[in-house]
Each structure stands twice: as structure tokens, then as C-alpha cells.
Gaussian input, Z-matrix of N, CA and C with variables (Angstrom, degrees):
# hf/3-21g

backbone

0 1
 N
 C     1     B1
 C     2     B2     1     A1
 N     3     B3     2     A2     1     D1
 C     4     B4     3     A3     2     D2
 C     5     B5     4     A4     3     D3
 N     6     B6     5     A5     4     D4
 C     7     B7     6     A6     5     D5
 C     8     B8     7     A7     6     D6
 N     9     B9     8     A8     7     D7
 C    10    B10     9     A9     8     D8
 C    11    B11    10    A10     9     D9
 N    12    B12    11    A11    10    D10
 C    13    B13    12    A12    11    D11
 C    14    B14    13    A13    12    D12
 N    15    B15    14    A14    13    D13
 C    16    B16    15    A15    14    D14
 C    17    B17    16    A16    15    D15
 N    18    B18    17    A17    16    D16
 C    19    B19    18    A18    17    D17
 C    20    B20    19    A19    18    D18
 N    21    B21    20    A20    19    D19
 C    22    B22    21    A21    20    D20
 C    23    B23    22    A22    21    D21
 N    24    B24    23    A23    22    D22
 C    25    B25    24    A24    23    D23
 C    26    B26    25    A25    24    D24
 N    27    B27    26    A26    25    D25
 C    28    B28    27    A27    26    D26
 C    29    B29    28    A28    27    D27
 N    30    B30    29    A29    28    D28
 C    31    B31    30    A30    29    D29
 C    32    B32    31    A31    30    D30
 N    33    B33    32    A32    31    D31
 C    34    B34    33    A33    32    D32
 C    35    B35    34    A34    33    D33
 N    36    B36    35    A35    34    D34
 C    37    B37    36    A36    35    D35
 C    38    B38    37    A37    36    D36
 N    39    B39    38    A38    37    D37
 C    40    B40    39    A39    38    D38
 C    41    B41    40    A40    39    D39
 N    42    B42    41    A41    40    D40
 C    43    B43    42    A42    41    D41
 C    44    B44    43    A43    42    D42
 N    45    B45    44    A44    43    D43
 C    46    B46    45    A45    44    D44
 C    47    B47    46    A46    45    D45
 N    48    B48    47    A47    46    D46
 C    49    B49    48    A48    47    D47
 C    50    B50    49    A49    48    D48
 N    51    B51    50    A50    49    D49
 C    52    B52    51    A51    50    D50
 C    53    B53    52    A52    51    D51
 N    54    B54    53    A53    52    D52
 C    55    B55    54    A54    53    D53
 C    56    B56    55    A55    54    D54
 N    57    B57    56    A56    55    D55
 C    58    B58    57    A57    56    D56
 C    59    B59    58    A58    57    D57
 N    60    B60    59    A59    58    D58
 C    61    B61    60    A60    59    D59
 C    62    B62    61    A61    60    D60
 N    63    B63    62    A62    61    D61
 C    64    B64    63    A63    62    D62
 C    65    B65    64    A64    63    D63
 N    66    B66    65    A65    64    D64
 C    67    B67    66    A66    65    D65
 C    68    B68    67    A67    66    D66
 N    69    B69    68    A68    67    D67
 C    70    B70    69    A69    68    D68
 C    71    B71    70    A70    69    D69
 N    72    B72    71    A71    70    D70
 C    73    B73    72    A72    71    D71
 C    74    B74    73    A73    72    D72
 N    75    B75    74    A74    73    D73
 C    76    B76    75    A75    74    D74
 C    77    B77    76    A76    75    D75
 N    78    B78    77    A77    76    D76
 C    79    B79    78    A78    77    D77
 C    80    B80    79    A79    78    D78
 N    81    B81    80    A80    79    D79
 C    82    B82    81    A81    80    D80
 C    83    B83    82    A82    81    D81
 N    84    B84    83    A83    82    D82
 C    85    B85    84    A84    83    D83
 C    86    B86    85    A85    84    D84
 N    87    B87    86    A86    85    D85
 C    88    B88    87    A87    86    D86
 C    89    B89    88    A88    87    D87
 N    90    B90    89    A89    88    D88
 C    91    B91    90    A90    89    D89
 C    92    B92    91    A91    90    D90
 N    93    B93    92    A92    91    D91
 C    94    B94    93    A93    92    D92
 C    95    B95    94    A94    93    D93
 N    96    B96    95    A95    94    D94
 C    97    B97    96    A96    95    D95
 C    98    B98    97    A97    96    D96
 N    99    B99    98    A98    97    D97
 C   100   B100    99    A99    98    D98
 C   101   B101   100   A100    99    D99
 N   102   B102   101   A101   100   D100
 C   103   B103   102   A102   101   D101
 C   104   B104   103   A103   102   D102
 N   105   B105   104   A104   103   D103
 C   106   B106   105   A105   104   D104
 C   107   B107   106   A106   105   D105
 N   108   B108   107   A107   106   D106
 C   109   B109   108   A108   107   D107
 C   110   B110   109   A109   108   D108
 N   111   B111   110   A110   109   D109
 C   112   B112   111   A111   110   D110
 C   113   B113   112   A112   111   D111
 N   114   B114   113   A113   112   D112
 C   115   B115   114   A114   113   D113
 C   116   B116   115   A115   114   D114
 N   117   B117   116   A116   115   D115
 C   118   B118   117   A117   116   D116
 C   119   B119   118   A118   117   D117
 N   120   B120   119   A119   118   D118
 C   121   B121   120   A120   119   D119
 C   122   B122   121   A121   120   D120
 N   123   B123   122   A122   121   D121
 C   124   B124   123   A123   122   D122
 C   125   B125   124   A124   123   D123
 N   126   B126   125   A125   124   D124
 C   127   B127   126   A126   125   D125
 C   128   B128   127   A127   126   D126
 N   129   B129   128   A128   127   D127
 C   130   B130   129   A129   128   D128
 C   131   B131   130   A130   129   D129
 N   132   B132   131   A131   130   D130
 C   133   B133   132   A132   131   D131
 C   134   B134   133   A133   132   D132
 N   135   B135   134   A134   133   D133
 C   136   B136   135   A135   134   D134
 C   137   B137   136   A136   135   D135
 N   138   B138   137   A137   136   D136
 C   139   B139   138   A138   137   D137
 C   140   B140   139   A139   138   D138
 N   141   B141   140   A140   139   D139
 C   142   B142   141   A141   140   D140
 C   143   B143   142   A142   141   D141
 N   144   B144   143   A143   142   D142
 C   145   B145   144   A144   143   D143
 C   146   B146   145   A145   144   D144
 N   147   B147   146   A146   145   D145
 C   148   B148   147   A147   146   D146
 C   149   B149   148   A148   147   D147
 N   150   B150   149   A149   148   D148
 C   151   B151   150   A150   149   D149
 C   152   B152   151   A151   150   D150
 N   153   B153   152   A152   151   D151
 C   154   B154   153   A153   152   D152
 C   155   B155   154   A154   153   D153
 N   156   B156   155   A155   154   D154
 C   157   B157   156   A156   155   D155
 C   158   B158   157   A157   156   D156
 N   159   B159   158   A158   157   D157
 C   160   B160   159   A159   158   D158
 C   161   B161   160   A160   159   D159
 N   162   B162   161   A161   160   D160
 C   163   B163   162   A162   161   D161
 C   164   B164   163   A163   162   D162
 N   165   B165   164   A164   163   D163
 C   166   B166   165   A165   164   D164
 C   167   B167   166   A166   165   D165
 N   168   B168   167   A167   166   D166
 C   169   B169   168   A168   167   D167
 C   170   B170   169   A169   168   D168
 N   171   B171   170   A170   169   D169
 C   172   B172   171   A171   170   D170
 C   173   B173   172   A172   171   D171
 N   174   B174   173   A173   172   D172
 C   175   B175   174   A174   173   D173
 C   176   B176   175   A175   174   D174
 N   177   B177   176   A176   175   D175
 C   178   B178   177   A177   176   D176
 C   179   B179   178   A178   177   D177
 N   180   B180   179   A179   178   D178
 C   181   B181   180   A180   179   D179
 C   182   B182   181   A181   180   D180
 N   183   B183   182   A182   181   D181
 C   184   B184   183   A183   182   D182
 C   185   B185   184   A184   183   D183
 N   186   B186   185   A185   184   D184
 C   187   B187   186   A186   185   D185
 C   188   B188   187   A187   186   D186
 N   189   B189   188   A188   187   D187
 C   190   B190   189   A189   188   D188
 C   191   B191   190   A190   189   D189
 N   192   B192   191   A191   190   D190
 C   193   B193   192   A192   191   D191
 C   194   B194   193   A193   192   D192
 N   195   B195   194   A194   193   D193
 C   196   B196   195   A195   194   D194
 C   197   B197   196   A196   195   D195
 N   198   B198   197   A197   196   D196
 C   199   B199   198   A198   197   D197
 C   200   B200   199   A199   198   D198
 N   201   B201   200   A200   199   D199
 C   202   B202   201   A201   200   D200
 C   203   B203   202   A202   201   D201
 N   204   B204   203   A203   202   D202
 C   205   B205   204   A204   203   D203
 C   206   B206   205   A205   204   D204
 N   207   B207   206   A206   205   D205
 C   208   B208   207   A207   206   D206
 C   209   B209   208   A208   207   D207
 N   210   B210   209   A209   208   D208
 C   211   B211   210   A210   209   D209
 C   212   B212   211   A211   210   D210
 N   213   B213   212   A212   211   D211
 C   214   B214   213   A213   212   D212
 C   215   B215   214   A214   213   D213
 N   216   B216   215   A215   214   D214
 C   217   B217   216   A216   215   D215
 C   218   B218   217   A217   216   D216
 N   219   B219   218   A218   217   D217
 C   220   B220   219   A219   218   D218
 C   221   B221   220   A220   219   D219
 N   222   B222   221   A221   220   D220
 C   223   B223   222   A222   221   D221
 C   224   B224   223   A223   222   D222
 N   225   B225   224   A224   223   D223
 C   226   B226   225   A225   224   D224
 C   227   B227   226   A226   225   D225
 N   228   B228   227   A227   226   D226
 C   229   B229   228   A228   227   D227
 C   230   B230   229   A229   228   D228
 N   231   B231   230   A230   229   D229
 C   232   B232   231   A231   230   D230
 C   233   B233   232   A232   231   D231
 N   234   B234   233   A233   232   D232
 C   235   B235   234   A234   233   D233
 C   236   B236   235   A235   234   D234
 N   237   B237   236   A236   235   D235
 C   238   B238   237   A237   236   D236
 C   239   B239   238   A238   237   D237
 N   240   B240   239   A239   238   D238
 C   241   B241   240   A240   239   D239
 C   242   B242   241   A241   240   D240
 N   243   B243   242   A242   241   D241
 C   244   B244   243   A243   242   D242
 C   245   B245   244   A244   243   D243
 N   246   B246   245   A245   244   D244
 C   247   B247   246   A246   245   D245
 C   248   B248   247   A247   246   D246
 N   249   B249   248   A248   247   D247
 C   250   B250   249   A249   248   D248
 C   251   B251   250   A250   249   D249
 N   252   B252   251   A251   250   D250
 C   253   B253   252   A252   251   D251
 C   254   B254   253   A253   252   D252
 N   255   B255   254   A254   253   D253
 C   256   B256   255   A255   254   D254
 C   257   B257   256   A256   255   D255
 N   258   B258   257   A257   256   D256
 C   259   B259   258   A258   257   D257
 C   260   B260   259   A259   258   D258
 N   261   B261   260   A260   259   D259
 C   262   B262   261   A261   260   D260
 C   263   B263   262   A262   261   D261
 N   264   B264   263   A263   262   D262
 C   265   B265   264   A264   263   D263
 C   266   B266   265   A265   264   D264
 N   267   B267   266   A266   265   D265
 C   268   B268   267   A267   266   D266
 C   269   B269   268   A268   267   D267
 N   270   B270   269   A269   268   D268
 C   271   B271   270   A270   269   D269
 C   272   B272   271   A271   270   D270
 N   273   B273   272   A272   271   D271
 C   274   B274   273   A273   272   D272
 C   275   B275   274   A274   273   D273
 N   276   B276   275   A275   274   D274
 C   277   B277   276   A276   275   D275
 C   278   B278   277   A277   276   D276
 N   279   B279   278   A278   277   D277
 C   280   B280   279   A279   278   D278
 C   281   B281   280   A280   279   D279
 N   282   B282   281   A281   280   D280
 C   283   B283   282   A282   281   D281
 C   284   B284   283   A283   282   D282

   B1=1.4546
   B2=1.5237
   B3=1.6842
   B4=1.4105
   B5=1.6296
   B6=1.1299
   B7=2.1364
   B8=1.4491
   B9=1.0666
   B10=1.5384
   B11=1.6968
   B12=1.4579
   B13=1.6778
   B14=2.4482
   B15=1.3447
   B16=1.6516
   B17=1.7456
   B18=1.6261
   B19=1.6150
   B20=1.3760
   B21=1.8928
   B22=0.9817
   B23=1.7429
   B24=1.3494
   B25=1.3086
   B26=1.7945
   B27=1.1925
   B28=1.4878
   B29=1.2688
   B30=1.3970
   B31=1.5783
   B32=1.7844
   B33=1.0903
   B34=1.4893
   B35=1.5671
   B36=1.4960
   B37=1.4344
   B38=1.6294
   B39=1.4727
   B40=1.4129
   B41=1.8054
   B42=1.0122
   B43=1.8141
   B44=1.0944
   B45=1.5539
   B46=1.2456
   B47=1.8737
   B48=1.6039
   B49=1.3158
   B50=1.7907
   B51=1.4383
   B52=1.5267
   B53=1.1792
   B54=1.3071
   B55=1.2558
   B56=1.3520
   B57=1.5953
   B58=1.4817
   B59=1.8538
   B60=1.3510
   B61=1.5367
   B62=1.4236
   B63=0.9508
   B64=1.7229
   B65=1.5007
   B66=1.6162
   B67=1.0484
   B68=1.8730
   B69=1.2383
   B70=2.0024
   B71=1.7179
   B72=1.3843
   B73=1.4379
   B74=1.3202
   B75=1.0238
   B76=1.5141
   B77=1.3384
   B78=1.4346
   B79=1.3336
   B80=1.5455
   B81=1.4722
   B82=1.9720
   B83=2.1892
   B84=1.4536
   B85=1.8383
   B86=1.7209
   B87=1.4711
   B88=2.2149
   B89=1.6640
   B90=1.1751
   B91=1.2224
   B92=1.4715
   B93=1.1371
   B94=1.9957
   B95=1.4738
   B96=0.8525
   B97=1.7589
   B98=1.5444
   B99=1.8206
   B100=1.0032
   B101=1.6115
   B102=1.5753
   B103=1.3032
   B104=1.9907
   B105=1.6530
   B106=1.4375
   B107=1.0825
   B108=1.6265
   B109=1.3834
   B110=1.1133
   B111=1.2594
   B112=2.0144
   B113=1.4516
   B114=1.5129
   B115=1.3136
   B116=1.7562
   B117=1.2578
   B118=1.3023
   B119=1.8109
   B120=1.6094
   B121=1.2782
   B122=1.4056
   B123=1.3863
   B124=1.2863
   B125=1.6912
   B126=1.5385
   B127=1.5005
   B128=1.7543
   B129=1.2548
   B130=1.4805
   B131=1.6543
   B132=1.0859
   B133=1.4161
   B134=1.4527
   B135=1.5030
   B136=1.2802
   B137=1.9825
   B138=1.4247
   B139=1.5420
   B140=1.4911
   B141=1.7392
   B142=1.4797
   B143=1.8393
   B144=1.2136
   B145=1.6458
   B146=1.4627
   B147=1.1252
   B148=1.0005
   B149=1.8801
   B150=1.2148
   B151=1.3985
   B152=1.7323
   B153=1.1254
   B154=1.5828
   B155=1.8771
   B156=1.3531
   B157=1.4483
   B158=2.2100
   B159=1.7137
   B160=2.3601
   B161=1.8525
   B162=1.8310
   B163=1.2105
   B164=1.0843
   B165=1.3322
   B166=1.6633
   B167=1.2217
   B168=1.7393
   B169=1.5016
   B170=1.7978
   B171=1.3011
   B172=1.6169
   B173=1.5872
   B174=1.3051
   B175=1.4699
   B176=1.5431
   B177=1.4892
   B178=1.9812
   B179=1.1252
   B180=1.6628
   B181=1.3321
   B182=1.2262
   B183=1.4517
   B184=1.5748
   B185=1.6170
   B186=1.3323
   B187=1.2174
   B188=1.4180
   B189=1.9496
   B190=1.4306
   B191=1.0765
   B192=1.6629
   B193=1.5915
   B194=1.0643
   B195=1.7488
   B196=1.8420
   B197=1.0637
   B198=1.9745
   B199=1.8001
   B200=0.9290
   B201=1.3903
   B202=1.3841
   B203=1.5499
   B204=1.0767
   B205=1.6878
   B206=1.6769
   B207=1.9949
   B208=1.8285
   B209=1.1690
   B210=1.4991
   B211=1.9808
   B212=0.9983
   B213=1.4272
   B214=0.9824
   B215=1.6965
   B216=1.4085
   B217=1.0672
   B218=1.4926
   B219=0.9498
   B220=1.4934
   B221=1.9077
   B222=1.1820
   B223=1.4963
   B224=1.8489
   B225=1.6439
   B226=1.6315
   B227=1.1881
   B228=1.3367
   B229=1.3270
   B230=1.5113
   B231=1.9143
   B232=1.7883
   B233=1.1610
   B234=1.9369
   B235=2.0733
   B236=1.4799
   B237=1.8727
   B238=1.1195
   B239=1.2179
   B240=1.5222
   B241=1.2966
   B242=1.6202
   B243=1.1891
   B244=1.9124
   B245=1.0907
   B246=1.5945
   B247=1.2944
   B248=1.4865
   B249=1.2134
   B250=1.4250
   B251=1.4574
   B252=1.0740
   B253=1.6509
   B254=0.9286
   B255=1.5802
   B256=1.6804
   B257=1.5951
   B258=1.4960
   B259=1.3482
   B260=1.4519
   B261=1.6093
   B262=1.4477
   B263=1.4169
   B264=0.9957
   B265=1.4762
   B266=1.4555
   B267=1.3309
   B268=1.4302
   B269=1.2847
   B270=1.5527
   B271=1.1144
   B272=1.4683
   B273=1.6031
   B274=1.7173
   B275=1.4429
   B276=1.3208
   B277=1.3436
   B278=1.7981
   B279=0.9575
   B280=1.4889
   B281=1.4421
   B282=1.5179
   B283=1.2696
   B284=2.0592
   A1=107.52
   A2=111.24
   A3=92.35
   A4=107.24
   A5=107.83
   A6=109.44
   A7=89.35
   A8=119.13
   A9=148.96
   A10=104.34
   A11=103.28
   A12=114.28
   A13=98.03
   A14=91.62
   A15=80.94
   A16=81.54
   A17=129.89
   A18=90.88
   A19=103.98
   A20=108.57
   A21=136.16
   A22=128.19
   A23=133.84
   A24=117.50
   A25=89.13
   A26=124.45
   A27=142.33
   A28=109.05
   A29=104.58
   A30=116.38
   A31=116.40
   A32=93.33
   A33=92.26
   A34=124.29
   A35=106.10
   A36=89.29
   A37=133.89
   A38=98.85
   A39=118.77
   A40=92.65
   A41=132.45
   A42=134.39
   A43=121.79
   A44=122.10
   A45=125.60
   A46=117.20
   A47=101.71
   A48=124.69
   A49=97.12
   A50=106.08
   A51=124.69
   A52=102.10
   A53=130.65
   A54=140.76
   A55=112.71
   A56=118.56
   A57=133.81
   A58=96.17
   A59=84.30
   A60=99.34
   A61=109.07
   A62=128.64
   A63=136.79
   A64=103.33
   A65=124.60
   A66=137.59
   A67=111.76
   A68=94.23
   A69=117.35
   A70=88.51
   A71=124.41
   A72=134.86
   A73=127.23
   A74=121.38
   A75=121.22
   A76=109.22
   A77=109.70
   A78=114.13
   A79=102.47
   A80=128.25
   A81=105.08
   A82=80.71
   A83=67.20
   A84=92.80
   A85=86.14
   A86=83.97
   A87=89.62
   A88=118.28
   A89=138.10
   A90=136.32
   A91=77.96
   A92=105.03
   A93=114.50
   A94=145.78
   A95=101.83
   A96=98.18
   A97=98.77
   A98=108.78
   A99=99.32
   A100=103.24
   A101=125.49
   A102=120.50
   A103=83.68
   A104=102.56
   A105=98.60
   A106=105.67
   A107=120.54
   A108=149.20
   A109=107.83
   A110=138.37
   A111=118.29
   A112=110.36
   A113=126.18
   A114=124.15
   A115=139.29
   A116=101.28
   A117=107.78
   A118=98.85
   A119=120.14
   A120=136.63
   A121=100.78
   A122=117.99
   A123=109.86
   A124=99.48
   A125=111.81
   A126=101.46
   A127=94.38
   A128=91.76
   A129=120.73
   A130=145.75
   A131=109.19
   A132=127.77
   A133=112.02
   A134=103.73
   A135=114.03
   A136=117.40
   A137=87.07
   A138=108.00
   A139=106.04
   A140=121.41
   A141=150.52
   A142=100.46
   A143=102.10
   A144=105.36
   A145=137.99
   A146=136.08
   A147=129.60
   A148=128.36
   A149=98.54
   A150=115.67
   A151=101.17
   A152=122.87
   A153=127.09
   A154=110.43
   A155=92.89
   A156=82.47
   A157=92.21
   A158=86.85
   A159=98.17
   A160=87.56
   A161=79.22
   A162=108.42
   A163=95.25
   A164=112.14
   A165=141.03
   A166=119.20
   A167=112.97
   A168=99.79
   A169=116.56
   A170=94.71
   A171=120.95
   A172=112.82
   A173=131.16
   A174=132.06
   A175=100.06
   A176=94.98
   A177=104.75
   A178=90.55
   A179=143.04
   A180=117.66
   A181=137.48
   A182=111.61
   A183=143.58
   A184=82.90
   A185=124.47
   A186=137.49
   A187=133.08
   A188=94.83
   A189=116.03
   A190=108.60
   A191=127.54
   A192=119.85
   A193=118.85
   A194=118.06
   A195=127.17
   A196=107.35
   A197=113.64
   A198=89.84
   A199=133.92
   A200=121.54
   A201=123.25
   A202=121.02
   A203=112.38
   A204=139.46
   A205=110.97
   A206=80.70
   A207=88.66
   A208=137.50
   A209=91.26
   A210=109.77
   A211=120.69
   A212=159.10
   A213=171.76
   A214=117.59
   A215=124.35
   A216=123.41
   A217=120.32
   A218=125.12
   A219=125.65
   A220=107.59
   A221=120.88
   A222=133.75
   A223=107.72
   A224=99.31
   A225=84.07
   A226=96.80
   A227=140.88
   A228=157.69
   A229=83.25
   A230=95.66
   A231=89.40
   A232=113.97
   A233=87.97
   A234=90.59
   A235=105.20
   A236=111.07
   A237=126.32
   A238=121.48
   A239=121.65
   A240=120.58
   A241=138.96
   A242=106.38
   A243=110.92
   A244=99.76
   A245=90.38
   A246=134.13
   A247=132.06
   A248=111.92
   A249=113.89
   A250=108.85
   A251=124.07
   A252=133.66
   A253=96.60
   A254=142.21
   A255=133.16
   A256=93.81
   A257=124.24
   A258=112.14
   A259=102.89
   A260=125.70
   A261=119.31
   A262=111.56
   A263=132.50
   A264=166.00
   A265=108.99
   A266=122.70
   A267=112.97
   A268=144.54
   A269=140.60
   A270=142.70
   A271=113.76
   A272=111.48
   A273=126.27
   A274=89.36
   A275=149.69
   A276=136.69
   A277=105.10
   A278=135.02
   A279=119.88
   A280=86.37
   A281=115.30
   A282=143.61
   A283=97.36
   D1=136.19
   D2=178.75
   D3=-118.60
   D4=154.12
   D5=-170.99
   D6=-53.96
   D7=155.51
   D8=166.92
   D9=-78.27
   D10=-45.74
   D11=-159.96
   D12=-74.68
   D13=-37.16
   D14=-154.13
   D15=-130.01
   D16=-36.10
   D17=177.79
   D18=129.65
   D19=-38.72
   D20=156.12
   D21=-20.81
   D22=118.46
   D23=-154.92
   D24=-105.85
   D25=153.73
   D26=-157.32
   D27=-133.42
   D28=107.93
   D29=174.98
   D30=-102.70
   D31=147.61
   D32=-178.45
   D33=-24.11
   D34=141.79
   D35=-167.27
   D36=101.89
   D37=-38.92
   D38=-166.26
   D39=-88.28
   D40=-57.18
   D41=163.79
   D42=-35.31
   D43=111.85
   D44=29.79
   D45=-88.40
   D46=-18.17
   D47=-162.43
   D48=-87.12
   D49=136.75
   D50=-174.70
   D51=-93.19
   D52=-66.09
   D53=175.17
   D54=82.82
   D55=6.41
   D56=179.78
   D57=-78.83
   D58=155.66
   D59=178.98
   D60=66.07
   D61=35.85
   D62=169.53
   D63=77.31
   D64=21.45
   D65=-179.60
   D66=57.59
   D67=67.94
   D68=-174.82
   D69=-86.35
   D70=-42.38
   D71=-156.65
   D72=-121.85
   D73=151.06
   D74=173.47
   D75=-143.42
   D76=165.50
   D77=-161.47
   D78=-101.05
   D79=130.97
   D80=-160.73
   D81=-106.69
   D82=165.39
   D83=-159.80
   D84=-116.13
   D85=125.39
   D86=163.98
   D87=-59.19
   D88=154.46
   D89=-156.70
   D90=-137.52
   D91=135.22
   D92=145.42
   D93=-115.29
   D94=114.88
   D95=-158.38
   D96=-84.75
   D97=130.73
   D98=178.51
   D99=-120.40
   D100=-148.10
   D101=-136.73
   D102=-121.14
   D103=-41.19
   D104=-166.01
   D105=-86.25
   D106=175.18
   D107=-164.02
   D108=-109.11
   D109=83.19
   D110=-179.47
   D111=-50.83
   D112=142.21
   D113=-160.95
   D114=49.31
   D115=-9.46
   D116=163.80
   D117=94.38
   D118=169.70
   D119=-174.86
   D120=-122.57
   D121=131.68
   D122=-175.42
   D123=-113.03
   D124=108.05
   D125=-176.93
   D126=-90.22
   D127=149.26
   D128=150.07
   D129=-77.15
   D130=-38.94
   D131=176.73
   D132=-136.88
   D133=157.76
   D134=173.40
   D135=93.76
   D136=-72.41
   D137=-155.27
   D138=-113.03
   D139=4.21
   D140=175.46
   D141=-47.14
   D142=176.11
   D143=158.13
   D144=-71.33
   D145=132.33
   D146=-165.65
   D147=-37.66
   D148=-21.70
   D149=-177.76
   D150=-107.50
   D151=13.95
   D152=150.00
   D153=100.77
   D154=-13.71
   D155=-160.66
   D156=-94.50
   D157=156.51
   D158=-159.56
   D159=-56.82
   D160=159.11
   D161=177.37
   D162=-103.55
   D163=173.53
   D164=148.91
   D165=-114.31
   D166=102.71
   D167=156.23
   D168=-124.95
   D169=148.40
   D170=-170.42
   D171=-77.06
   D172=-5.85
   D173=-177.34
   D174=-145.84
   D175=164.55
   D176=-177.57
   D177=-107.44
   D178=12.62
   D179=137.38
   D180=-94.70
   D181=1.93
   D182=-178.05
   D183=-68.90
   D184=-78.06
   D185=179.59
   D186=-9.12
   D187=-72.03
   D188=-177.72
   D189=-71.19
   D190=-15.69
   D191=179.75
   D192=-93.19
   D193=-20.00
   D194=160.15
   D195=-58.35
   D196=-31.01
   D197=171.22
   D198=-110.52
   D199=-2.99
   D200=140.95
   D201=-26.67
   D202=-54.09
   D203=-161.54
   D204=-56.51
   D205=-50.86
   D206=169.05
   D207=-121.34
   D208=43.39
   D209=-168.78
   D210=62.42
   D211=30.26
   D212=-134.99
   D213=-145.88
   D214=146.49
   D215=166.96
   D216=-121.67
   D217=173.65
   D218=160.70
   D219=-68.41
   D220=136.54
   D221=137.52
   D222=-10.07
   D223=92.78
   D224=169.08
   D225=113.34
   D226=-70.93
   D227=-134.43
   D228=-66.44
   D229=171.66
   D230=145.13
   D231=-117.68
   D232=-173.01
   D233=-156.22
   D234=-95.23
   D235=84.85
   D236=152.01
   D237=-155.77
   D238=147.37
   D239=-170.47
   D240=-56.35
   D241=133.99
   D242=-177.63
   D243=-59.75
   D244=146.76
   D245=154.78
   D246=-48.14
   D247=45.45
   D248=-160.97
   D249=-149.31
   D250=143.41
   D251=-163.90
   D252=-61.46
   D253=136.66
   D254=177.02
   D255=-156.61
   D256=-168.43
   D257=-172.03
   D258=-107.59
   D259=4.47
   D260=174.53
   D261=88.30
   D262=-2.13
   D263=160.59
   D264=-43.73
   D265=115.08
   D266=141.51
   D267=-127.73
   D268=143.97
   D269=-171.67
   D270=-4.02
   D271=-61.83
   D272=-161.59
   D273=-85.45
   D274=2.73
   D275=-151.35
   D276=-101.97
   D277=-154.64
   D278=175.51
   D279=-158.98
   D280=148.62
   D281=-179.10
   D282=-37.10

């Protein structure tokens, strides 16, 4: 394979990085952001089990809909509810 950027021919190993031209360049790699958690997030507060003791959740939409659920936002965010399918439900609300 030869770099596109310098001409440079690429041997195993050498991908994503060219290292042509005294290594000035690199070759950038697409990133994908996905939704799940490998191993899961173990929260502690807030968004935990009802009887207090951490959850585990495995996706960042698992997440945004526990806090939807109990008024809550993420750190940072603003204070209104995600975008994410949830049951419309809240904490103070009754069945």
C-alpha cells in the first residue's frame, strides 16, 4: 500500500501511522461512537436502585432515560430532558 499523503510505501504495522517524511503526518482513522458500555457503569448516586444501593448500566441510553425518569441531568448538560425514548415518568409522579 502506498500513503496517499507522501508516496511512501507501508508495510505492515506502519497503519494508521505513515511515518514518511520524517513522520510530519499521519494518516487519521474514523472513530465511532457507539451507544454501549463494555462491562457496564456502575452508578452510585442519584440514578442507583430504589433501595440505594449502585446500579449497573450497560448503554448511554440506559442512562439518559434513568435520568430523565428522576429529573436529573448529566454534569454540564442542560436542565432539560433527553432525547431518548423513556416512559414519560417521573420520580415524584405515581404509577
Amino acid at each position: 500500500m502506498i500513503c496517499d499523503m507522501c508516496g511512501k510505501e507501508l508495510n505492515v504495522g506502519d497503519f494508521p501511522f505513515c511515518g514518511g517524511d520524517q513522520g510530519k503526518h499521519t494518516r487519521t482513522v474514523a472513530m465511532i461512537a457507539t451507544d454501549d458500555i463494555p462491562g457496564g457503569l456502575l452508578v452510585r448516586h442519584a440514578i442507583c436502585h430504589p433501595d440505594g444501593t449502585p446500579k449497573r448500566y450497560y448503554s448511554k441510553t440506559e442512562i439518559k432515560r434513568a435520568a430523565n425518569e428522576a429529573g436529573y441531568t448529566i454534569g454540564g448538560d442542560t436542565p432539560r430532558p433527553y432525547r431518548v425514548s423513556w416512559s414519560g415518568r417521573k420520580k415524584n409522579e405515581s404509577v
